[in-house]
N, C-alpha and C positions, 0 to 999 in steps of 0.2 A: 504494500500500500504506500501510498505518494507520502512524504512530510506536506505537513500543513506550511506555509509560508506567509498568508493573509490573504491569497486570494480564492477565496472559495469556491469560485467557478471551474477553476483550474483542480483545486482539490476534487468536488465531485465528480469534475468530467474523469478523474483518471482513478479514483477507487473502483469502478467496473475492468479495469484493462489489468494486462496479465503481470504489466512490469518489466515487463522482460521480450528480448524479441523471438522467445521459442514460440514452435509450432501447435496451436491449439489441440489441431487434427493430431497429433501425435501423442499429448498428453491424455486426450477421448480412448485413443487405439489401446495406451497406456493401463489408464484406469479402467478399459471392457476386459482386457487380456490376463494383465498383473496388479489389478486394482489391490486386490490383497494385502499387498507387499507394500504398499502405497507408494510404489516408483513414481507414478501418473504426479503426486505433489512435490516430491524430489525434485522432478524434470523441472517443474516451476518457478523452483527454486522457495520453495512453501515446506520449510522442515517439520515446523509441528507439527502439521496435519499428518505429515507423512509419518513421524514416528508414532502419533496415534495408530494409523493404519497396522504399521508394523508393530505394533505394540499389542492391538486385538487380535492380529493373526498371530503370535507369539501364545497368548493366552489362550487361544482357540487350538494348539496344538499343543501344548505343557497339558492343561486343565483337562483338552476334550480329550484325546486321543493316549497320550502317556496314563492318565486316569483308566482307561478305558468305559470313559461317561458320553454314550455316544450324543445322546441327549445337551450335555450342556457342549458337546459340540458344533453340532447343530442351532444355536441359538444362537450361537456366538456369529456364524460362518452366515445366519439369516440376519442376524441385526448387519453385520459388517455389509451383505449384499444389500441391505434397501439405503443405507447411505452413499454406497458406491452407485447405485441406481441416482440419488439426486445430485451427486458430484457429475454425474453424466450430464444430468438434465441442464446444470448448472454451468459445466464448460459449454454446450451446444449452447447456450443465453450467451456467452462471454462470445464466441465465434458470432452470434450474428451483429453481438452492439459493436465490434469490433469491426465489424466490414468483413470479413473475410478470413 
């Protein structure tokens, strides 16, 4: 996100844009393929998010699977899919206010 400077037009017009000049369509490709992993916010250059990411799929595998609780595997791997669902939705909004 931009530093604030005082002129606020300038601030709002660039809190939607990415910051950076990577490829949108790549970070989408990103987050459908290896969303998990949260590379897709990596590439962004957006760490928290992404150590979130890595951080549920780490718990999703220690918890579900070394556990052998398929259950709170699965919950984990379902909540992780409907955010990476509106991370999707959310880059596709960022490609169009962007032009392209």
């Amino acid at each position: 996100m931009a530093k604030y400077n005082g002129d606020i037009s300038a601030f709002q017009g660039s809190f939607y844009k990415s910051g950076s000049d990577k490829n949108l369509f790549v970070a989408i490709l990103l987050c459908f393929f290896l969303g998990f992993t949260g590379i897709h916010r990596f590439y962004l250059n957006e760490q928290g998010h992404g150590f979130f990411h890595l951080g549920l799929c780490f718990i999703a595998v220690i918890f579900g699977l070394f556990t052998l609780n398929f259950w709170l595997f699965a919950y984990i791997i379902m909540a992780q899919s409907l955010i990476l669902l509106v991370e999707i939705v959310l880059l596709f909004i960022r490609v169009i206010n962007e032009g392209g």
